[in-house]
N, C-alpha and C positions, 0 to 999 in steps of 0.2 A: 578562712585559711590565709593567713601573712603572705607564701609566696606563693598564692596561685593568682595567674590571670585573670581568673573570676572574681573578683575581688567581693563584689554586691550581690552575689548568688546567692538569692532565697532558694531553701529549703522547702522543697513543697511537700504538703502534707498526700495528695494523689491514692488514687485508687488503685488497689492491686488488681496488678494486669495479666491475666490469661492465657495460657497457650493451651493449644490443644496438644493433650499426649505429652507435654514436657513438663519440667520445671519454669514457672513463668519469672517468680521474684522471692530473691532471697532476704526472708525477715530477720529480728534477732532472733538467735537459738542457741539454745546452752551446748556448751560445749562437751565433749564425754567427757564425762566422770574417770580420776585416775590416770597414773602416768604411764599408763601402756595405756593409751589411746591418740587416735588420729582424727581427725587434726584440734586446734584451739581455733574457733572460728573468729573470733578477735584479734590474734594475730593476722589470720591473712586478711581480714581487713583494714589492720594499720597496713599492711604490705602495699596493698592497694592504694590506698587512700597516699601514700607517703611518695608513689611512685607516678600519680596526678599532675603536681608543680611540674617535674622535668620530663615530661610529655606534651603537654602544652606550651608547653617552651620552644617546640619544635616548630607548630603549627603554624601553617600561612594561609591568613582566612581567604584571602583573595583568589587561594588556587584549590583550599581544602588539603595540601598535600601534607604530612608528619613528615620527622625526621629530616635528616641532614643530606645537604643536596649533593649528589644527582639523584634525584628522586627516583627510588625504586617501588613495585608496588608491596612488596613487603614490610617498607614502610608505615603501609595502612596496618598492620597489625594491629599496632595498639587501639585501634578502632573497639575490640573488645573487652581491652584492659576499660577501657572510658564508660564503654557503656555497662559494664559489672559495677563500677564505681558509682555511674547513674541509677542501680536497680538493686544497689544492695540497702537495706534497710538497716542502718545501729547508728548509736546515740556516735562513735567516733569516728562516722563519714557526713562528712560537709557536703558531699558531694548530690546526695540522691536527691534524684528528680530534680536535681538545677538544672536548670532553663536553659543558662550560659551554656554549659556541656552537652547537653544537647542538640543548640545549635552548631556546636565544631562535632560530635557524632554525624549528626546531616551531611554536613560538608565534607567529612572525611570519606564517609560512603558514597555521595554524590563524584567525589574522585577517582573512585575504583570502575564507574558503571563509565566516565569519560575515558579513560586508559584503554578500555576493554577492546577489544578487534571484534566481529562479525561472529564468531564463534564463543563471544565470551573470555579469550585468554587476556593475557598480559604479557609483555616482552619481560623474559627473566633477566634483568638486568642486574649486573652486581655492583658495589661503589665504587670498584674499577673504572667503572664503566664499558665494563665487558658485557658481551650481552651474547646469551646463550639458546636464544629462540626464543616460540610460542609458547606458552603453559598455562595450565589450569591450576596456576600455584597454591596445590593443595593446603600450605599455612596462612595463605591468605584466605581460601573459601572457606576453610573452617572457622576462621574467627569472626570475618562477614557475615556470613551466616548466624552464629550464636547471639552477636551482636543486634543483628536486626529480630532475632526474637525476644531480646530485652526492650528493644524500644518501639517495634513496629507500632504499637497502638499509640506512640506518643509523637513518632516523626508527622512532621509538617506533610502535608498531601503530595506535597508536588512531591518531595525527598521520598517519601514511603514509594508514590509512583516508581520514580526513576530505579530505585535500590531492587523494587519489584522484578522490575522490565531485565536489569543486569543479572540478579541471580536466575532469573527462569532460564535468562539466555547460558548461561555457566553450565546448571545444572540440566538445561536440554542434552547437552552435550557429553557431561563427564558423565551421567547414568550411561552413554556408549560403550565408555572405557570401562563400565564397573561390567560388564554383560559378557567379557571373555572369559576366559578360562585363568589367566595368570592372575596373582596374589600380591600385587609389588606393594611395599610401604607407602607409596605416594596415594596409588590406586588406593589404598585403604583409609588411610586418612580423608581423602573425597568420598568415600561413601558412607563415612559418617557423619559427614556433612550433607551429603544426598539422604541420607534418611530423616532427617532432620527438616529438609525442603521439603521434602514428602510428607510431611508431618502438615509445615503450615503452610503450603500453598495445599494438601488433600492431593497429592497426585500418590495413588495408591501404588501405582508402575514402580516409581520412583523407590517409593518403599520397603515394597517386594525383591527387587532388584539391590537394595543396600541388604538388604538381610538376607538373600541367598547367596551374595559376594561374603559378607561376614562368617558365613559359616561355610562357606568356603577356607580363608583366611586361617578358623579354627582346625580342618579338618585338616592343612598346609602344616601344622604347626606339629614340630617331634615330640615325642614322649621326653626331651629330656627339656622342652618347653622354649625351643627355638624357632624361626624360620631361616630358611636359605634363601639364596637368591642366585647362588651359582653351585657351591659346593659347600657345606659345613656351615657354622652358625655366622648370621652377621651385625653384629652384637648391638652396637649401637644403635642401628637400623633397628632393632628388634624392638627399641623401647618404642619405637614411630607405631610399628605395630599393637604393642599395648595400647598405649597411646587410643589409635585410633580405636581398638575394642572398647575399652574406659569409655570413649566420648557417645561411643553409639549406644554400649550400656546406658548410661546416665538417660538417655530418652527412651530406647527401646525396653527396657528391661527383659532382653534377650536373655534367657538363663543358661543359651544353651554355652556363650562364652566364658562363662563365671570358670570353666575350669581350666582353657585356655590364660585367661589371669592369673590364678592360680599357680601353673606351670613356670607360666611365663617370670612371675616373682621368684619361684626356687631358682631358676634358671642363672636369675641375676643374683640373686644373694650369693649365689655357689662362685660367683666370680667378683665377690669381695677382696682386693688386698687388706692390710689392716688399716692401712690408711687412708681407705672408703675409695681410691679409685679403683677402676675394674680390669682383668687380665686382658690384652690385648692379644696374645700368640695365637690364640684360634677366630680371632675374626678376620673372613673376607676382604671387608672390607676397610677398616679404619686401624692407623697404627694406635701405640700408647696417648692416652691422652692424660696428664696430671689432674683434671677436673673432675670431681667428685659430680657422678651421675644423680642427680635429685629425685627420680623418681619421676612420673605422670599420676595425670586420674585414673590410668590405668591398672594403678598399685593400688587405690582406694577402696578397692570391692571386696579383696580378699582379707583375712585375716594375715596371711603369707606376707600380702604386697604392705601390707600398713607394716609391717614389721620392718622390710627394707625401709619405710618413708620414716621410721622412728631412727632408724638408725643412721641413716644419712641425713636425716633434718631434725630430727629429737631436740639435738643442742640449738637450734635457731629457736625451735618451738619454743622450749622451754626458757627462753634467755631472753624470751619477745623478742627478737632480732628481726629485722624486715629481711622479706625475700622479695627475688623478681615479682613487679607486678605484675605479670604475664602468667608467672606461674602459679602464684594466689592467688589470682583473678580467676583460676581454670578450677585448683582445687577448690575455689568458696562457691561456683554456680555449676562445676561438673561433678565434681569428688562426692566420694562416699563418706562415709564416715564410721568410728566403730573398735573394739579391741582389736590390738594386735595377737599376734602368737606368737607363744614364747620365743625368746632369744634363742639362735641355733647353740645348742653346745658347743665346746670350742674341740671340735671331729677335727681329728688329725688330716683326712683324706676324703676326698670326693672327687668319685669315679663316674664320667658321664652314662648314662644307658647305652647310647651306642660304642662305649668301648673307645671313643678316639679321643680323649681328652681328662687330664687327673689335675688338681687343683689337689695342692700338699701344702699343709703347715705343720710346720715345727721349730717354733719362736727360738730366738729371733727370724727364722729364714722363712719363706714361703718359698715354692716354684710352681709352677705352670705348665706341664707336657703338653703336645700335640700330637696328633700320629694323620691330622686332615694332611693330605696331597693330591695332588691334582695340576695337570700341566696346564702352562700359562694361558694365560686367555687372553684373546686378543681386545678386549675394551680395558680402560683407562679406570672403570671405578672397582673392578674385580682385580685385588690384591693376587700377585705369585704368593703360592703357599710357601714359603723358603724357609720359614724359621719354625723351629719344632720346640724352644725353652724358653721359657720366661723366669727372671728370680725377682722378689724382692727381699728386703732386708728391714725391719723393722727401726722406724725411726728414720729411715733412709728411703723408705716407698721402691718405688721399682726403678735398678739399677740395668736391667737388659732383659730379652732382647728387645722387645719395646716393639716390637708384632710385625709385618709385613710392609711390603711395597712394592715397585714396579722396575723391572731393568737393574737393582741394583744388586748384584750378586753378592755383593759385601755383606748383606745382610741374611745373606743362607747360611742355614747351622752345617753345609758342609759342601765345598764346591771342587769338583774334577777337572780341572784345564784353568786359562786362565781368566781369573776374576775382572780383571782391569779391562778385557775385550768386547766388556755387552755394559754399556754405562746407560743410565738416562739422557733421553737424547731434548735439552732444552731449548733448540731451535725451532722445532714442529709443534703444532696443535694437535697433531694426531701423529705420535712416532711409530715406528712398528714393535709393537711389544713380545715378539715371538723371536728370540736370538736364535740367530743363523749362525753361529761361530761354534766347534767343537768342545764346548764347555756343556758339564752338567752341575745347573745349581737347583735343582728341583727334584727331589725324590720322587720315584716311581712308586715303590710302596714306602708304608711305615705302619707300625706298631706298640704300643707300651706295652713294656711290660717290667713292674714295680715302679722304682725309678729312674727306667730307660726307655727310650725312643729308638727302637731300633731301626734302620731306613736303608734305603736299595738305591742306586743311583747306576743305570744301567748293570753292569756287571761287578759295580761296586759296590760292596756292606761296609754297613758301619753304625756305628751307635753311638748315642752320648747319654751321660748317665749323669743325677745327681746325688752326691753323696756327703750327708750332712760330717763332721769331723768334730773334736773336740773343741777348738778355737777356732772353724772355720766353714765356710762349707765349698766343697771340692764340683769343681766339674771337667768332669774327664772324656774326653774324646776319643774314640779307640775306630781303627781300621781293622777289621776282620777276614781281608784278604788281601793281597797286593794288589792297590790300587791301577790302572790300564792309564791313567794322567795323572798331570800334577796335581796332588790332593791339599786342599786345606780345612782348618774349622775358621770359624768366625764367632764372634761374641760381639754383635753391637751394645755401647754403654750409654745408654740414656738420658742418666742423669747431668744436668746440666752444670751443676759444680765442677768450677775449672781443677787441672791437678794443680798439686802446692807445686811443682816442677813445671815452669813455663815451658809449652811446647809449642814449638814452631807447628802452623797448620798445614803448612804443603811438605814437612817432610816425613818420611819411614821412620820411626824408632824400631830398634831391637830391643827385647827383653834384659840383653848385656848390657846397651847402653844406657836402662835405665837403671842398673841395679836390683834386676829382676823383680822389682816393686812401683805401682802406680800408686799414690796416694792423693786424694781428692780432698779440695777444703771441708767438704760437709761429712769427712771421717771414712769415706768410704778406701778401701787397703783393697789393691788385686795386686795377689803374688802370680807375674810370669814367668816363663820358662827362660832360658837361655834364647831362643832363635823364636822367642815369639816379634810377631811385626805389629807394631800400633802405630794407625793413621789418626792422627785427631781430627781430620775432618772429614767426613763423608757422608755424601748427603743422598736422601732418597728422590721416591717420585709424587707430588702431589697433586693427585686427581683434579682438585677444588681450582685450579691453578691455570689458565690453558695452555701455559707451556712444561705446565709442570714441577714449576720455582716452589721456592720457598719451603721446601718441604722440611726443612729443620734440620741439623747434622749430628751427626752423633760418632764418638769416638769409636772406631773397629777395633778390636783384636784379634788377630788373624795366626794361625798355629798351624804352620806347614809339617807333614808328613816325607819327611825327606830321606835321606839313604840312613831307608830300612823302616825309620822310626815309624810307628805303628799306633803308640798311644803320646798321647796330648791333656795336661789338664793346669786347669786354674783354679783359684783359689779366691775365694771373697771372708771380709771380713768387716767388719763394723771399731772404729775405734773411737771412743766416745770422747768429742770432745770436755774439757775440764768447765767450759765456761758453760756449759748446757747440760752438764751431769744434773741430774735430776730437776729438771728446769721441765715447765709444760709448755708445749708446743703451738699456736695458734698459726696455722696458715695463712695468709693475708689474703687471699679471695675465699676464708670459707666466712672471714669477716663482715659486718656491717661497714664496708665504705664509702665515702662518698669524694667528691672534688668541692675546691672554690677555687674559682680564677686559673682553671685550666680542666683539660678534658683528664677522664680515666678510662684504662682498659686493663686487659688484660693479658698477659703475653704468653701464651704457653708450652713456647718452646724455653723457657725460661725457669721452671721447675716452674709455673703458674704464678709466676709474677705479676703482682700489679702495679700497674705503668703509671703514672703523673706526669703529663704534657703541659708542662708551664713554660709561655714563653718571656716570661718577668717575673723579678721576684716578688712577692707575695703571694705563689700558688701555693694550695695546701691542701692534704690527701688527709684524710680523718679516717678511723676505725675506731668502733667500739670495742670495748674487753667488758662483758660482764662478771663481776665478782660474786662469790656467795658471800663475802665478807670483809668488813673492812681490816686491811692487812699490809703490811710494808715487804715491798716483793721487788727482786731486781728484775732490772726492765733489760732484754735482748731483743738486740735486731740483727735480721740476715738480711742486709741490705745489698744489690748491686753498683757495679762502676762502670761506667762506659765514657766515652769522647763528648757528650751532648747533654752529661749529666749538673746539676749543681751543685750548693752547700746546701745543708740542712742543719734546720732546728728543730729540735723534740722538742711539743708538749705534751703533758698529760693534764687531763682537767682544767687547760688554759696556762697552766702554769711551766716555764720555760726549763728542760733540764738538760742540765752537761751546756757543753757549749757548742757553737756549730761548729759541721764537718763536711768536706767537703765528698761527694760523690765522683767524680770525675775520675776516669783512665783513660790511656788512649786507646786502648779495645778493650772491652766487654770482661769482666771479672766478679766471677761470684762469689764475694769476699766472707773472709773469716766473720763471725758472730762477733757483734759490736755491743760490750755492756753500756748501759747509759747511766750505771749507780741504782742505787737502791730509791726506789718512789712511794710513797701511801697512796693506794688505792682504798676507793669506799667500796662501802657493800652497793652493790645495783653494777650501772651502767658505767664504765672509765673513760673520756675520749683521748685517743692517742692520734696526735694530729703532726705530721711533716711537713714542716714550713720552709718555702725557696727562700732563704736570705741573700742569693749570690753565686755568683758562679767561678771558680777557679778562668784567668784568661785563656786558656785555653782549650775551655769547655766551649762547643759552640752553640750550648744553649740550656736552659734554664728545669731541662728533664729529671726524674729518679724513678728507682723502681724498690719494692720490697718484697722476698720471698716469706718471711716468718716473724710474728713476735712470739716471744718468749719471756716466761715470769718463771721467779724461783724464791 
């Protein structure tokens, strides 16, 4: 293989190796038959195999550590990406049973067992270089683990020693934490790794003890195929929990979770937008996230869950597009495999079992009710229930309220006193999250009923209602009694497309002063009221953070209930831009991309931007477009502008089009769609590559980012 480090790595031909109770080594095998099947086992071993080179690019044999420094132990992940790669068997991995990789497997696991304290943990340190204690960093022991059963029979003595010596010490300890009574996501991902230990060191305890946790775990889970962890479902979380049943599946073949899986698949599909990301308004804990959720091997078992995986990964499958090697690595040595069930009808409505939660489409709109409440709590990762609506809009993803946070009242669908008095406080690691001030922004009860959330705020009623219109759709906020304080609504706006009307971000608009109309570059139209107030910037609380920063901002709308006034509503609308009328949409992270000559990420306070960190010119960000056919199609991009941006050059298939442009603003602009002319594309694979040629003088440096390509 050209760019890997191993350059001389024989192939060995090796004996298949053994585990007891598990899957030891994955041969070739055909793939299901039919396009409703999961997965293409050739795809995720290009995935794998492709995600090799810049892995070991990382590696510092001297210390054994991955990744980019300051070395964390999560770093060692890829320890299991490496060792899949080492133990899969097909004619288009270079990798198996090389020599070379598995001396840097050694060294990488010989790092985790040096890290380790007395008890087995690891300091959880993040690239901040923040560091948040002791842990049995459950994505670390899970992959350690699997890892050392692909290669234990082939590591070096002393290596197999030491790796030994580290996991017994880990797993002495987290079978403790598996032996209480709580269900946490963390706790379950370890003891699917602790059954696993039990497996190949023979500690039956070990075993026993993961699988009466597991059906524990099952027995945690609601009929409408959730877990909690404080109040109401917590959604992202929840996939950790699949997650973790999948992996313990895969070796136990427990049957008793197969329906917990099950569950757990409707659960997610039922909080599909259309455009594959998932409703945020009813989880606990994590706001909107623009990232389209992929699935685990926890989807793999069911008929249900392979449906979600066809549906959010279908198009990579079938286009051979490589995915994370982390996450092919998991579905090619964890995953099941097998038909899907059929595609859901396209059901107007979906009603949760317990009554607190409705999921409504009605194309172009979606929305989202809540009716969870529940008063503040006083730790950092458990979300205020504040917000009761979510919309999106087809074409447009999800434009509000974009789900929960911490302290900031702004973001409650309806507040009594005043809002600006209980803020997030970013000077503390631990603020008091419990407002002492005469303001109520958290409902006491609430209820749906149709497409209303009706809700109780001490002495106050009040409701907000969605109401689809002929060119619009309506959200109307109504007081049902005279309010005892100053009343408002709020509608946080998510989407990151700046308005076509520059607004300053530290001041008030009125609905007057803007012409009772907000219009956004990416088409999106909210009609306000006269005395509506819109802050363009306000930001929340972010847990992940330790003071809480970075939590993203997002535009308020704010609709006071003043003398008399009783009802409130707005109004959304979609207006299609002309340059994208019937244009298909590709998202640039649901792409194949890669970097040369600088780093890539991903930004996703950004509509899910990907970023290209070039500090010269010559970087260049690549994505494929697979065609069905060779065809002359005009080429769109939704490109950004910022202060640090550069010029760009398009190519497609090497070849240069349009001429270059520059990216640079002096703040942040998520600009109009840029055509670049009509291009032939062949049948297969197209690469569309952004090349730095330069930078405006007054960019201060050589960056771009892109939300969308677009062909028509």
């Amino acid at each position: 293989m050209k760019n890997s480090p191993i350059l001389s790595a024989a192939i060995l031909a090796g004996t298949v190796l053994l585990l007891t109770g598990c899957i030891c080594c994955k041969k070739e095998a055909e793939k299901p038959a039919g396009a409703n099947c999961w997965p293409d086992r050739e795809w995720l071993v290009k995935s794998v195999v492709r995600s090799v080179p810049s892995t070991l690019s990382t590696f510092r044999p001297e210390t054994g550590e991955l990744g980019q420094k300051p070395w964390v132990c999560l770093d060692q992940n890829d320890i299991f990406l490496l060792a899949v790669a080492w133990g899969s068997e097909s004619k288009s991995n270079p990798y198996y049973h090389d020599p070379a990789l598995l001396k840097v497997i050694a060294k990488a696991g010989d790092r985790l067992v040096e890290a380790q304290d007395d008890k087995g943990m690891w300091t959880f340190r993040k690239k901040d270089n923040s560091t948040w204690g002791q842990i049995h960093m459950p994505w670390t022991y899970i992959r350690w683990i699997r890892a050392y059963s692909i290669v234990k029979d082939a590591l070096p003595e002393t290596s197999r020693a030491k790796w030994e010596k580290g996991l017994k010490l880990g797993y002495s300890h987290i079978v403790n934490s598996c032996k209480g009574k709580g269900t946490h996501n963390i706790t379950a991902l370890n003891a699917s790794g602790l059954y696993l230990a039990g497996v190949l060191f023979d500690n039956k305890d070990w075993q026993d003890t993961a699988r009466n946790f597991m059906h524990r775990v099952c027995a945690k889970q609601t009929a409408d195929g959730f877990w909690s962890e404080h109040y109401g479902p917590v959604v992202i979380y929840n996939t950790y929990y699949l997650e973790a049943l999948g992996l313990y599946y895969s070796y136990a073949k427990d049957l008793v979770v197969l329906q917990a899986l099950k569950r757990g698949a409707k659960f997610h599909s039922a909080l599909l937008w259309q455009d594959g990301t998932s409703v945020s308004v009813i989880d606990e804990r994590n706001a909107y996230s623009a990232t389209r959720r992929s699935g685990n091997v926890g989807f793999t078992y069911t008929p249900e869950g392979r449906q979600y995986l066809l549906q959010q990964m279908g198009r990579h499958m079938r286009s051979n597009t490589a995915v994370s090697g982390d996450y092919a690595a998991a579905m090619l040595w964890n995953g099941g495999q097998g038909e899907a069930a059929p595609a859901p009808a396209a059901a107007s409505r979906y009603d949760s079992q317990d009554k607190m939660f409705s999921v409504v489409r009605s194309a172009p709109y979606q929305w989202a009710l809540s009716s969870y409440c529940c008063p503040a709590y006083p730790v950092r990762w458990i979300m205020d229930r504040q917000t009761h609506v979510e919309i999106a809009i087809d074409g447009l993803g999800v434009i509000g309220s974009g789900g929960n946070s911490k302290m900031q009242p702004y973001f409650s669908t309806f507040t009594f006193g005043d809002p600006a008095s209980f803020q997030p406080d970013y000077k503390k690691t631990d603020p008091d999250f419990i407002n002492k001030k005469p303001l109520k922004y958290l409902p006491d009860s609430a209820k749906i009923s149709g497409n209303t959330v009706e809700m109780t705020y001490g002495k106050n009623h009040c409701a907000v209602t969605v109401r689809p219109e002929e060119d619009a759709l309506a959200l109307e906020y109504r007081l049902t009694n005279t309010p005892d304080a100053p009343a408002m609504a709020h509608f946080p706006v998510v989407t990151a497309s700046t308005p076509v009307k520059e607004l300053d971000l530290n001041k008030v608009y009125t609905g007057r002063e803007l012409q009772n109309i907000l219009k956004f570059r990416n088409g999106l139209v909210i009609m306000l009221p006269d005395d509506a107030e819109v802050r363009p910037r306000v930001t929340g609380f972010n847990p992940y953070e330790k003071f809480g920063r970075y939590a993203g901002d997002r535009l308020v709308i704010s609709l006071p209930f003043a003398n008399g006034k009783m009802v409130q509503t707005l109004r959304f609308r979609r207006e299609i831009n002309k340059t994208l009328e019937n244009a298909e949409r590709f998202m640039a992270v649901q792409l194949e991309y890669r970097a040369e000559k600088g780093t890539v990420k991903v930004l996703e306070d950004m509509e899910a931007t990907v970023f290209l960190r070039s500090t010269a010119p010559g970087g260049e960000l690549h994505f494929q477009l697979n065609q069905p056919e060779a065809k002359e199609r005009e080429l769109i991009l939704n490109m950004n502008n910022f202060n640090c941006y550069g010029i760009v050059q398009v190519l497609v298939n090497g070849k240069e089009i349009g001429k270059p442009f520059s990216t640079y603003a002096g703040k942040l602009v998520l600009c109009e769609p840029r055509s670049m002319g009509k291009v032939m594309l062949k049948k297969g694979v197209n690469n569309v590559t952004l090349r730095i040629v330069g930078k405006d003088p007054a960019s201060s440096n050589y960056f771009t980012s892109i939300r969308d390509i677009y062909l028509k």
